[in-house]
N, C-alpha and C positions, 0 to 999 in steps of 0.2 A: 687570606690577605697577604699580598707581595709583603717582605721584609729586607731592607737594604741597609746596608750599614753605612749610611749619610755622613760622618766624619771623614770618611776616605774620601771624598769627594776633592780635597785639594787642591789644586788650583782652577779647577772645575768651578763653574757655578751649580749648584743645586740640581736647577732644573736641568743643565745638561746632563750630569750624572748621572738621574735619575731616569730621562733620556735614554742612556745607554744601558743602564741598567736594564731596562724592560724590552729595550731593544736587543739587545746579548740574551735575552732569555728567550725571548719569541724567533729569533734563528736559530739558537741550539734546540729549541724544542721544548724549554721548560715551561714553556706555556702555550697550552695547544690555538692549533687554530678552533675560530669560534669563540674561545674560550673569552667571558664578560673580565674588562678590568672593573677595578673597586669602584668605586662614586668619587670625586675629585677628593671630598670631604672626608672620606672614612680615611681613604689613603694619606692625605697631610696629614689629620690626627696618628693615624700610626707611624708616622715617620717622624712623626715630631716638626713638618716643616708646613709651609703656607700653604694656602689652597692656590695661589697663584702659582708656584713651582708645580706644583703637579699640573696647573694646568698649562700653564708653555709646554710640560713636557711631553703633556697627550697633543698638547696641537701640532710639536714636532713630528710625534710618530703618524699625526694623523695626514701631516702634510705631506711625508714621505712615503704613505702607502702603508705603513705595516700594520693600522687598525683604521675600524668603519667606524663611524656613529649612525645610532639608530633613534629616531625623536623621538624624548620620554622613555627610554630605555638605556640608554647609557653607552659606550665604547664594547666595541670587539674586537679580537684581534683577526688579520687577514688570512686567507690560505697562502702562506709564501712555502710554504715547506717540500711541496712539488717541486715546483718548478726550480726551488736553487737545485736541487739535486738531479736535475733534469738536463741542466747546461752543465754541470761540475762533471771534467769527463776525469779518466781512472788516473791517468798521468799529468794531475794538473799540475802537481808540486816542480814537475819536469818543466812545462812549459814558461812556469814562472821563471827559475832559476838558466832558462836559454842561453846565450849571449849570440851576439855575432858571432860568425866565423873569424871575419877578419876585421879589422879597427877602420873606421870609413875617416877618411880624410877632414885635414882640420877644416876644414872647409870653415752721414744724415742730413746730416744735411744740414743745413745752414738756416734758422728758422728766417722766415719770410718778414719783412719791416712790413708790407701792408698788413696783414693781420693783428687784430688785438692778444688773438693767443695763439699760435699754432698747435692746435693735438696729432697733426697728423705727422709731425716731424719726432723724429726719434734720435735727435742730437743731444749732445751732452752741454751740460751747461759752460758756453764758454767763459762767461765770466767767474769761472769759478777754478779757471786753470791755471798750474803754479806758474805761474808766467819769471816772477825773481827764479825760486830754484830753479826752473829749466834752465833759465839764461845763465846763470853761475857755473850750473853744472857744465854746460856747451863751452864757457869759456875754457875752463879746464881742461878739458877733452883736447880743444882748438891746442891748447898750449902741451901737452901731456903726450898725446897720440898725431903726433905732425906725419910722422912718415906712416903710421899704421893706416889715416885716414887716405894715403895717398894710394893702398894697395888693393891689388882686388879682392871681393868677399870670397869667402868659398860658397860655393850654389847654396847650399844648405842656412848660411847665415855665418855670423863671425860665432868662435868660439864661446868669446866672454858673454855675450846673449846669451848663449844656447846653455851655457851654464848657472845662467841668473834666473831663465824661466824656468829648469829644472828645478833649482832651489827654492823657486816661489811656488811652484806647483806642489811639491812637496808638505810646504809648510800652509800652504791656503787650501791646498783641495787634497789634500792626502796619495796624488797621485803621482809614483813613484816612476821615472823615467831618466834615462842617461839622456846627455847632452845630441850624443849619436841618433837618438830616435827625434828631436826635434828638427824639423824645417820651417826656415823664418821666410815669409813673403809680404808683400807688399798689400795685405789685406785679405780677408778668408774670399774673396773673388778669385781672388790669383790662386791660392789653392786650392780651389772647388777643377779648377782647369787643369792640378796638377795632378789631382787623385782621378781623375777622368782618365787622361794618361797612365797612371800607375795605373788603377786597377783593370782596365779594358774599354777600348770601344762597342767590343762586343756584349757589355754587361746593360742589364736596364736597372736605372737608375731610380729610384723611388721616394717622394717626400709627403711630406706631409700636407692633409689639405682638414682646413684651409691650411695656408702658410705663406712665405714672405715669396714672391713670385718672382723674385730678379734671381732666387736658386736654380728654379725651373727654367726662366731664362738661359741663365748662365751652361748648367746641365745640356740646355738644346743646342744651342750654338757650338757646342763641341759633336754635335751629329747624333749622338747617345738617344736611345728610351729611355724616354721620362712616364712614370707613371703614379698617379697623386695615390693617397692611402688617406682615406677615413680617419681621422679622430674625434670625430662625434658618433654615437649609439654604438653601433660595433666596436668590440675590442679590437683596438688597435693592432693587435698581433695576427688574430683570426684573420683581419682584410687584408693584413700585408700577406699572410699564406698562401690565401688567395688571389695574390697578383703576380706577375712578373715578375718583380723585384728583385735583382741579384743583391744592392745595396740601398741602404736605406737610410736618407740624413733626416736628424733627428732632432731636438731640441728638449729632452725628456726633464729638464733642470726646470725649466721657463717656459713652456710654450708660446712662439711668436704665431697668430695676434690672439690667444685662446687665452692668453695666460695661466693654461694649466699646469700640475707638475705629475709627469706620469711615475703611476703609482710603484712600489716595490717588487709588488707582484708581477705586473705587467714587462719590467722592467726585464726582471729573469726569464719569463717567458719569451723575449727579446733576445735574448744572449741562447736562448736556446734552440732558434730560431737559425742566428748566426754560428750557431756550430752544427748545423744539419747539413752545411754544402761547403765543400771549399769557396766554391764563389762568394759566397754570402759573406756579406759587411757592415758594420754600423758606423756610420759619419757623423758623430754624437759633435754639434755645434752645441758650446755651452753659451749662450744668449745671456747677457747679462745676468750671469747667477749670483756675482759678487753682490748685486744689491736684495737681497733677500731682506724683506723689512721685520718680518715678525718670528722668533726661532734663526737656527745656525742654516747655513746654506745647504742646499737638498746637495747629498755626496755624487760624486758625479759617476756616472754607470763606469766609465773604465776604472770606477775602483773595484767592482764586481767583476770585471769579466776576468777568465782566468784562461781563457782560449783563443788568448791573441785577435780578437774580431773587433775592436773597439778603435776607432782612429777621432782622436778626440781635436777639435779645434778651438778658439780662442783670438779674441783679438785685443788691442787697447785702445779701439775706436769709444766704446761707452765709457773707459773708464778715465782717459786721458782727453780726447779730442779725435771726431772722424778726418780731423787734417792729416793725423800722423798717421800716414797709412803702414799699420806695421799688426802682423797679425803672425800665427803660427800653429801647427799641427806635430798631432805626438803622434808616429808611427807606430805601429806591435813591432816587433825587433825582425821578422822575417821580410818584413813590408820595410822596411829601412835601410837594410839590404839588397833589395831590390831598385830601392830610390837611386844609392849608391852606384848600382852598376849599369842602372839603364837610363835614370834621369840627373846624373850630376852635373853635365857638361851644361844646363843650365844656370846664369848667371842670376846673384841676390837680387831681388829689384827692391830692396831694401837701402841706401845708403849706407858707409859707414857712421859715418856721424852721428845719425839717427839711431842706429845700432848702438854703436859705446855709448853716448849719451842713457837711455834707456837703461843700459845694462847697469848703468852708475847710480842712476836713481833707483832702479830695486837695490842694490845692494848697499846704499848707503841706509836703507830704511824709510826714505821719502815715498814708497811707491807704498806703502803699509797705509805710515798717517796720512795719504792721499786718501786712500779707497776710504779708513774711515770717516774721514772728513766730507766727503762725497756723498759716503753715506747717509750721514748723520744732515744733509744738506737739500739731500732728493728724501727723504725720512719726513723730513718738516715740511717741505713742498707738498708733500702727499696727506699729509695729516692738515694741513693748511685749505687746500680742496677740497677733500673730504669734509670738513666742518663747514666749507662755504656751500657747498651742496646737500649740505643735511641741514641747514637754517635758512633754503631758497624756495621759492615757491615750486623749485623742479623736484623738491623731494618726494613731491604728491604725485609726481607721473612718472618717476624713473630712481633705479637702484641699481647701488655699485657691486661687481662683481667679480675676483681672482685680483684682490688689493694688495696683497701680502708677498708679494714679490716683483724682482723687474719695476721698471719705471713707465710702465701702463697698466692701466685696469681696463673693464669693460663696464661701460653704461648701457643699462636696458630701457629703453624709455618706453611707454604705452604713447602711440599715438595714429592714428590711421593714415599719415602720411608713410610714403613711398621713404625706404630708405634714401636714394637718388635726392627727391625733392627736400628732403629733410634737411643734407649736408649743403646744399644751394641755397637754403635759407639762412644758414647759419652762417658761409661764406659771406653774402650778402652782406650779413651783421657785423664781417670782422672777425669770425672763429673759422679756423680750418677745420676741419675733421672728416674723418671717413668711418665709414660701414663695416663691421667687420665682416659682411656680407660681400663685399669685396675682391675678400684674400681667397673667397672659395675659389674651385678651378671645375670641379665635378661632382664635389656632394651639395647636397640640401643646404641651404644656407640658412644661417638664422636671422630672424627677420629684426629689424629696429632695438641692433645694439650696435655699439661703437665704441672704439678703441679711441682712448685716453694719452696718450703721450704728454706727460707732466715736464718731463727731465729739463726739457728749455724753454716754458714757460714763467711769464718772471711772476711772483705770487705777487706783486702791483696790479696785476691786469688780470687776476684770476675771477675776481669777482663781475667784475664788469663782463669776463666771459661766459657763467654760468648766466648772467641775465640773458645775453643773449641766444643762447642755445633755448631758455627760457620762451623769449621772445619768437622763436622760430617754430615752437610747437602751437603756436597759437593761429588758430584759422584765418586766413584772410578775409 
């Protein structure tokens, strides 16, 4: 029986702690793989604490990969034990500790009014935007920064950002970065066009399938191989092995539109992957991770990599408004370097204004009690549908699926209509929606499920929308 000494917990809650506890043991090895955890029950009784703390904190590990559940048998822990040691090369402590050579210069859409509910738009709630704080903040700025606003950015972004996202990334995703490795652009668009450039013409590019198709888009238009990689039935690692793939963008926090979250295991076998070649790269898009609804957010892979192959990106489209087009990428420090000397002479297409503005609201703290508020805002939207679909007559044909994160799920409905026909019936009725049969490009698709998009739905009109989807399963 695990034994943890639950006082030191401190300003922890419980169930994190307990979290990390078995999570700290099942990396260093003190718990083998395979190896059965207790029963929810034995374990709170020995701990002295709830059966609900132990269980948040198996659902955490279980979300993040480092244990299975088997039905009527109980939690196992995973084989991670390879493969960290697999990407961990002999000089990693070197690689950490690098620096530049030299100091680089200071340098969704709109939901639709004809529709009762849009699910197919993945826009953030506008009315839920600090509209006062923005404006306060901007006026200050206006007043504060006259001549700063008047000057050119440096390519990379202004200073003050590039040191406010460091200090937010730090302190919300544990991942540790100088202001020098970030470059601010004008939307992770404009940066999918910049790492194309940095990393080669001559490299073939690899995403995910299904996945969000304006990447692959984006990736061709630059002239590049593009090539999709499975993630359904094959291990995702195995099929990228086997392709072309120099680099490979990823979503491993959230997957868009699967809403999965790839596992721990897989995760290092990824990084291991990405230390086999120098060409080899991971373009880890973190997709709305900030709203993870049930346990803490899945830790985002560049806090595991230790061989510099992780180019992590981010925007503030989901968490602010997809108006502010202002998004950003952490380089590995040799890759940053490289930015410097071969792509600097590119101008911010970021605003000042926009820039200090932003940088003022992280650092005053408003960009915290945002997220939680947002949180806590898209949390009740989803538990609000949720309940209206488990007390509709849809509940008898269709089940929700990957709820627990990100601000869509997946609905599986049984019905013998055509995917195609199915979304045409439900437009008809006033609901958008699509397929997530769709998003495929070249694997197998899965038939009569669909991607949920809550986030700019007004919970007024949510009921009225599951009748309708209701209504559209039903034969003419």
């Amino acid at each position: 029986m695990f034994t943890y000494d639950m006082s030191k917990a401190g300003a922890n809650s419980l169930y994190h702690y307990l979290y990390q506890c078995i999570k700290g043991d099942i990396v260093s090895g003190n718990i083998l793989a395979e190896e059965q955890l207790p029963s929810k029950r034995n374990l709170a009784q020995n701990l002295g604490v709830s059966v609900v703390t132990v269980e948040n904190a198996y659902a955490q590990l279980l979300a993040e990969g480092f244990i299975y559940s088997l039905p009527k048998k109980g939690f196992f822990v995973a084989d991670i034990k390879a493969t960290i040691n697999a990407q961990m090369p002999h000089n990693h402590k070197k690689l950490r500790t690098r620096r530049l050579r030299t100091e680089l210069p200071e340098e969704s859409e709109h939901t639709n009014p004809k529709y009762i509910a849009d699910f197919a738009s993945n826009g953030a709630d506008i009315e839920a935007f600090p509209f006062t704080t923005w404006a306060k903040i901007t006026r200050e700025v206006l007043c504060e920064r006259q001549k700063d606003l008047l000057q050119v950015s440096p390519g990379i972004g202004t200073l003050e950002l590039r040191r406010s996202i460091a200090r937010m990334l730090r302190e919300f995703r544990n991942i540790h970065a100088t202001p020098e490795q970030i470059v601010i652009g004008a939307g992770t668009d404009y940066l999918y066009g910049l790492l194309v450039q940095l990393l080669g013409f001559d490299k073939c590019y690899g995403v995910e399938d299904p996945g969000y198709g304006k990447i692959s888009k984006i990736y061709g238009q630059y002239g590049v191989e593009v090539c999709h990689i499975p993630i359904d039935g094959e291990k995702f690692v195995n099929a990228l092995t086997k392709s072309n793939a120099d680099i490979v963008h990823i979503s491993p926090a959230h997957h868009f539109p699967t809403g999965k979250v790839m596992p721990v295991g897989e995760r290092y076998r990824l990084l291991s992957w990405a230390a086999e070649s120098p060409k080899h790269y991971i373009v880890e898009d973190d997709y709305d991770s900030e709203f993870r609804m049930t346990g803490k957010p899945i830790p985002a892979l560049q806090n595991i990599d230790v061989t510099e192959k992780v180019i992590y990106l981010n925007t503030f489209s989901k968490t602010m408004t997809s108006a502010i087009r202002l998004g950003y990428m952490v380089l590995p420090l040799h890759l940053a370097e490289k930015f410097q000397n071969e792509l600097s002479f590119y101008s911010c297409t970021v605003s000042n204004l926009d820039q200090y503005v932003m940088a003022k609201y992280i650092d005053l703290g408003y960009y915290e009690t945002h997220i939680n508020r947002m949180r806590n805002l898209y949390r009740g939207k989803r538990d609000f549908l949720l309940n209206v679909i488990a007390k509709s007559p849809l509940s008898k044909n269709a089940s929700v699926l990957e709820e627990n994160a990100g601000l869509h799920f997946i609905l599986q409905v049984q019905t013998k209509l055509s995917d195609e026909e199915f979304c045409n019936r439900a437009r008809i009725r006033g609901v958008n929606i699509r397929a997530l049969s769709e998003y495929y490009f070249e694997a197998q698709p899965s038939a009569h499920k669909f991607v949920i998009n809550y986030s700019s739905v007004e919970k007024k009109n949510m009921q009225k929308a599951i009748r309708a989807i209701e209504e559209s399963l039903l034969c003419l």
